[in-house]
C-alpha positions in Angstrom: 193.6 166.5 144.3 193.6 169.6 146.7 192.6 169.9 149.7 188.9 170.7 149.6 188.3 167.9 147.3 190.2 165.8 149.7 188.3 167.1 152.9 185.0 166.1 151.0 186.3 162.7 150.0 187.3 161.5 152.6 184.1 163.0 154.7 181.7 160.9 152.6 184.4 157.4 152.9 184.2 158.0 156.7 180.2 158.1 156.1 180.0 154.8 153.9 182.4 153.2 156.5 179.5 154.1 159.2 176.8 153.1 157.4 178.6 149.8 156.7 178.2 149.0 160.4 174.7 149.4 160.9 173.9 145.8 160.2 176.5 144.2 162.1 175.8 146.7 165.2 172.2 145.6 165.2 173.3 142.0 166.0 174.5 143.3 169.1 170.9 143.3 170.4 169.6 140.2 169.2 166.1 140.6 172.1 165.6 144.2 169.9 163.3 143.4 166.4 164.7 144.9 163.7 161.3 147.3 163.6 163.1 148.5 167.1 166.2 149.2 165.7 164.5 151.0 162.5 162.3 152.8 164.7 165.3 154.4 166.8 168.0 154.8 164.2 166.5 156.8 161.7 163.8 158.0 164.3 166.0 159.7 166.7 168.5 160.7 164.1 165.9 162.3 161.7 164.8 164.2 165.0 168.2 165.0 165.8 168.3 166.5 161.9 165.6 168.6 162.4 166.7 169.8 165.2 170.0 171.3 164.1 168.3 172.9 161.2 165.6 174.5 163.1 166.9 178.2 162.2 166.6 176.9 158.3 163.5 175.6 158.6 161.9 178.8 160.1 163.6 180.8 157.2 161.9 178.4 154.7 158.6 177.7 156.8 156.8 179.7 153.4 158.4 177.9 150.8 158.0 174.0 152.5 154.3 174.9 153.5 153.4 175.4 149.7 155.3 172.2 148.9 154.0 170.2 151.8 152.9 167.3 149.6 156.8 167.3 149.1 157.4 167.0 152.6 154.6 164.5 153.2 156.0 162.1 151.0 159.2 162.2 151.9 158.7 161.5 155.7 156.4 158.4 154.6 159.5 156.9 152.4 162.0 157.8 155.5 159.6 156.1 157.7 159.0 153.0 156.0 162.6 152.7 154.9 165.0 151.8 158.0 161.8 148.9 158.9 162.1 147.8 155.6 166.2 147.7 155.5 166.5 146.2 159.1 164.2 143.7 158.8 165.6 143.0 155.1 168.8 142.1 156.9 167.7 140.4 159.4 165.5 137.8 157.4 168.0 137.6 154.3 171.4 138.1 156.2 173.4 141.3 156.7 175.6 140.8 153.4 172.7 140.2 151.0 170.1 142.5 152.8 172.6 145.2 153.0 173.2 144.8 149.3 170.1 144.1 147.7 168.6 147.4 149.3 171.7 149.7 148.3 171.7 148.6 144.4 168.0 148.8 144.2 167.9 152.2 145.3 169.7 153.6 142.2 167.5 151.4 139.8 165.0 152.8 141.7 165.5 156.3 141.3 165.8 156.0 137.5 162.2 154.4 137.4 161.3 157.3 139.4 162.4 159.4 137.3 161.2 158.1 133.9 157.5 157.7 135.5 157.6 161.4 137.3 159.7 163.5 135.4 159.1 161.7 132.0 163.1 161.6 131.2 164.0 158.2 128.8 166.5 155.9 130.4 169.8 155.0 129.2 170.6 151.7 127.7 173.1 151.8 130.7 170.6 151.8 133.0 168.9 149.0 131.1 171.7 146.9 131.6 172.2 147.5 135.2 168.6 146.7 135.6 169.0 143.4 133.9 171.8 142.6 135.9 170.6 143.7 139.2 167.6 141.0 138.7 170.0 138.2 137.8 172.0 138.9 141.0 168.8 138.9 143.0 167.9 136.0 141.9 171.2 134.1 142.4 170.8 135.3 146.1 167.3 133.9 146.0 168.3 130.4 144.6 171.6 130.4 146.8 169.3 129.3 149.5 166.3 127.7 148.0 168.2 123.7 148.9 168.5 124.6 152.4 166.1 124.3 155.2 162.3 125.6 154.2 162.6 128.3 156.9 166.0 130.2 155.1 164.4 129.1 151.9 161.6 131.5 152.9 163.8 133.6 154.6 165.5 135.2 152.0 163.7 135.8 148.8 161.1 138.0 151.8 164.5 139.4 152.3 165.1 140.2 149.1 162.0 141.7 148.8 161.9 143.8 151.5 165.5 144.7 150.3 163.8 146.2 147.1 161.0 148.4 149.2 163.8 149.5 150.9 165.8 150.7 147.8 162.9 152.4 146.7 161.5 154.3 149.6 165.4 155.8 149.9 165.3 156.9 146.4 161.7 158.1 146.9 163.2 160.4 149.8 166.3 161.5 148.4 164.0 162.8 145.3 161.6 164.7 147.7 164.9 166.1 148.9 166.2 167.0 145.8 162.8 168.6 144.7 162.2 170.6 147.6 166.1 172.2 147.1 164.9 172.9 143.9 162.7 175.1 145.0 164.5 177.2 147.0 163.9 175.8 150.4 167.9 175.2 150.8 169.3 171.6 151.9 169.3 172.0 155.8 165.7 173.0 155.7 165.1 170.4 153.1 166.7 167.4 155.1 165.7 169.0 158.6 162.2 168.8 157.3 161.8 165.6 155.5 163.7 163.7 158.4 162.3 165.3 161.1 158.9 164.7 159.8 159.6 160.8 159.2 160.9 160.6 162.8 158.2 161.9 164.4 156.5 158.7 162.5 158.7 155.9 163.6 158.4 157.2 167.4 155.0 155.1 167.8 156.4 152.2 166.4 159.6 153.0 168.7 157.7 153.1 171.5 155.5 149.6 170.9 158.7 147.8 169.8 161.2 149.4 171.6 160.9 147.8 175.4 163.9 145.2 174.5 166.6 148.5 173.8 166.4 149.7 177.5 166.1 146.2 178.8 169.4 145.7 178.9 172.6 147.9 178.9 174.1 146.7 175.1 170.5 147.0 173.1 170.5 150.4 174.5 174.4 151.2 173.5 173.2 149.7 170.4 170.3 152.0 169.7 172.2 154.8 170.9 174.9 154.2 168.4 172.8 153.4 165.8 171.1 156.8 166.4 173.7 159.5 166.9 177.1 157.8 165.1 175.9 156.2 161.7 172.6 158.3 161.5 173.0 161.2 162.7 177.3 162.0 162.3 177.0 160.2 158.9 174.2 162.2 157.4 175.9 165.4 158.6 179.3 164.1 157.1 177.5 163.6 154.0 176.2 166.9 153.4 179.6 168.1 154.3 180.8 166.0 152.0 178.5 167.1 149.2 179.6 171.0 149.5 182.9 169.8 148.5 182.6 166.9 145.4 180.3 166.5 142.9 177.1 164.2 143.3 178.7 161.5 140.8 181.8 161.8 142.9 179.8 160.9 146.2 178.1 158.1 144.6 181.3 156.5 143.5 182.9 156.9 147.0 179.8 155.4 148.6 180.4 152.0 146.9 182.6 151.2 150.0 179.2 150.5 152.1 178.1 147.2 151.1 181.7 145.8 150.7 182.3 147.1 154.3 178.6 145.3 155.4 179.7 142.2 153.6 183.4 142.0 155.2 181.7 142.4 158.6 179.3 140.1 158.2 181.6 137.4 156.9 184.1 137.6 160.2 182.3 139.5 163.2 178.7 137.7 162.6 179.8 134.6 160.6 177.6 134.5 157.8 178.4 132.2 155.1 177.8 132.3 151.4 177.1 129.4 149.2 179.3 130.2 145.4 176.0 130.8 144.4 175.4 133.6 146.3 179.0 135.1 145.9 178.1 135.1 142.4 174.8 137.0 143.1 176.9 139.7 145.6 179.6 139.9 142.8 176.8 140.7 140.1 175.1 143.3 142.1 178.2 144.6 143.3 179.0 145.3 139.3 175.5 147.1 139.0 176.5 149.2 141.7 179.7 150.3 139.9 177.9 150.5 136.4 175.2 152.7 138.0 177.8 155.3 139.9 180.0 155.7 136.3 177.0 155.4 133.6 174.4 158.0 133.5 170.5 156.9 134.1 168.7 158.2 132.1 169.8 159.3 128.6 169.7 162.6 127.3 166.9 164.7 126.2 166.6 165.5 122.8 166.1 169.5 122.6 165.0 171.8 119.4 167.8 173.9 118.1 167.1 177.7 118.5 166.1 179.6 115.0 168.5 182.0 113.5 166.6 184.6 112.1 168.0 185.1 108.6 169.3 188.8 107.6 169.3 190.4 104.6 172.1 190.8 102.5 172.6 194.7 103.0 171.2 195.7 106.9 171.8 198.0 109.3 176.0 197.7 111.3 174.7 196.3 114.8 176.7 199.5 116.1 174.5 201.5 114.0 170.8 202.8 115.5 167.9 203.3 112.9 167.5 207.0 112.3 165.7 208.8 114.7 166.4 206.5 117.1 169.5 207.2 118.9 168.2 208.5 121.5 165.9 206.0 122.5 166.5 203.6 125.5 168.6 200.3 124.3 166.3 197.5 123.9 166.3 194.5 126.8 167.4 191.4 126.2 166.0 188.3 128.4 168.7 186.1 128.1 166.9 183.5 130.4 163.9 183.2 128.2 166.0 183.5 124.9 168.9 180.7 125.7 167.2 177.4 127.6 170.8 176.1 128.9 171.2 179.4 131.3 167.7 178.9 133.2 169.3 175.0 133.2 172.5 176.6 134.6 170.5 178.8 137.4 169.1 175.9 138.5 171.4 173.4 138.9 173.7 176.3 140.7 170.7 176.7 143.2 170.4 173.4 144.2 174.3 173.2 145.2 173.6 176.6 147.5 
C-alpha cells in the first residue's frame, strides 16, 4: 500500500472512529433532548462547513444558483437527519439506533437511485434488502416481552432509524449531483450543509436551553459540533482525494461496531440473543452492501461498424482532388459513449 493510500485510509478509520462516539457522547447530557443535540451537532458543524468553503462557494455562486432545487433538498435531508438519528438512539438504544440508521442509508440510496435515475438493482442489493428487514425486525421483537414502554420504544426507534438512513442518502446524492455539475466538492458540501444548518438553528435555539445549563451538556454539544462533525467531515473529504469511494465505504464499517462496543461498556446497554442476532444480521448487510454493487449494470447498444467494400480507398490515401482540403474532425465524445462516461466520473473526483 503506499503512502497516499495509507494517508487516506487511515484519515477516513480516524472519521468512523469519531462518528462511533456520537451516541455515547450524547449520554453525557442526559437534561439535553436529543433534538438539542441534533440541532447543534450537525447545525454548528454544517455552518462551520460553509464557512471554510466560502471562497468555493463564491466561485460556484452561478453554477449552485441554477441548481438550487439541488441545494434545497439537500439542506432539508441534512436538517431532518441528525433529529432523526439522535432521537433514533435515544428511544431504541445507542447500539441498535446507531445501526439501524447506518445500514438503511445504503438501501436507501439504491432505491433512490432506481426511482430517480431509473438504474435496475442488483440481485445483491436485493438480498441485502431482504436481510436488512429480517434484522430490523429481530431488533423489534428483541424487545416486544419487556415492559410496554421499551416495547414501544424501539420499533419508533427503528423507525426513526430508517428516516434517518434515508434523509443521509438523500443528501449525499444532492452532493454527488451538484459535483456533477461542476460546482466542485467544497462548494458542494459548504452549500448543502451550510444551508441545512442554518435550519436546525431554530430548533437549536427552542431546544437548546439544557446545553449551556450546565458546564458537561455544553462540552458535549461543543464536541459533538467541532470533533465528530466538523474534523470528521473534513477528514472524510481528505480521505476521499486519496481512496476510491468503494474503499471509504468498506473502511467506514468500523462506525457501528465502535457505537455498539461503547454502548455495551461505557453506557451499559444490554442485548437480549435476539437482538445480537438482529445486530449480527445488519452488520452482514452492511458488509454485503460495501463489497457488492447496487444496482446492476446497464445494458448498452453496441456501436455499428459501417461495412466497407471489398476494394476502397488506403485510409492514408485522400480522394483525388482532395489533398489539399482541411482533415476532417472527429468528435470522439459524441462517437464513443464510454469517454463522455470517463469525463464525467474524472470531474466529479476534481
Amino acid at each position: 500500500m503506499n503512502r497516499t493510500r495509507l494517508t487516506g485510509v487511515a484519515a477516513i478509520t480516524v472519521t468512523s472512529l469519531l462518528w462511533g462516539t456520537t451516541g455515547t457522547a450524547a449520554t453525557f447530557a442526559p437534561d439535553a433532548g436529543p433534538l438539542a443535540i441534533g440541532a447543534a451537532a450537525l447545525g454548528i458543524g454544517g455552518l462551520l462547513q460553509a464557512l471554510i468553503a466560502l471562497p468555493a462557494l463564491r466561485a460556484a455562486g452561478p453554477v449552485l444558483r441554477r441548481h438550487a432545487g439541488l441545494v434545497v433538498l439537500g439542506a432539508l435531508a441534512v436538517a431532518v437527519y441528525p433529529l432523526a438519528f439522535y432521537s433514533s438512539m435515544h428511544l431504541a438504544g445507542v447500539s441498535v439506533g446507531a445501526v439501524v440508521s447506518l445500514a438503511s442509508a445504503p438501501l436507501a440510496s439504491g432505491l433512490l437511485e432506481r426511482v430517480v435515475e431509473a438504474r435496475p438493482l442488483s440481485r445483491w442489493w436485493m438480498l441485502a434488502a431482504g436481510l436488512g428487514v429480517l434484522g430490523s425486525t429481530l431488533l423489534c421483537l428483541s424487545t416486544a416481552g419487556g415492559p410496554e414502554e421499551a416495547g414501544l420504544a424501539t420499533p419508533a426507534g427503528v423507525l426513526l432509524g430508517l428516516v434517518a438512513g434515508l434523509t443521509y442518502a438523500v443528501y449525499s446524492w444532492a452532493v454527488h449531483r451538484l459535483m456533477s455539475h461542476r460546482a466542485g466538492r467544497a462548494a458542494s458540501m459548504g452549500a448543502v450543509f451550510g444551508a441545512g444548518g442554518l435550519l436546525l438553528m431554530p430548533v437549536l435555539v427552542l431546544t437548546g436551553a439544557p446545553l449551556v445549563a450546565s458546564t458537561p451538556a455544553f462540552l458535549v454539544a461543543g464536541y459533538m459540533a467541532l470533533v465528530p462533525m466538523f474534523l470528521g467531515y473534513l477528514l472524510f473529504g481528505f480521505g476521499l482525494t486519496r481512496v476510491p469511494a468503494s474503499t471509504a465505504t468498506t473502511v467506514t464499517l468500523s462506525e457501528p461496531a465502535v457505537a455498539t462496543v461503547l454502548a455495551v461498556l461505557i453506557v451499559g446497554e444490554r442485548l437480549t440473543p435476539l437482538g445480537w442476532t438482529g445486530l449480527a444480521v445488519i452488520c452482514a448487510v452492511l458488509v454485503l452492501l460495501a463489497l457488492a454493487p447496487a444496482t446492476a449494470p446497464v445494458p448498452t447498444a453496441p456501436i455499428p461498424i459501417r461495412a466497407t467494400s471489398p476494394v476502397s480507398t488506403p485510409a492514408h490515401t485522400p480522394p483525388r482532388g482532395a489533398r489539399n482540403a482541411a482533415p476532417q474532425r472527429h468528435d470522439t465524445e459524441n462517437s464513443f459513449p464510454g469517454h463522455r462516461i470517463h469525463r464525467d466520473e474524472q470531474i466529479i473526483r476534481n
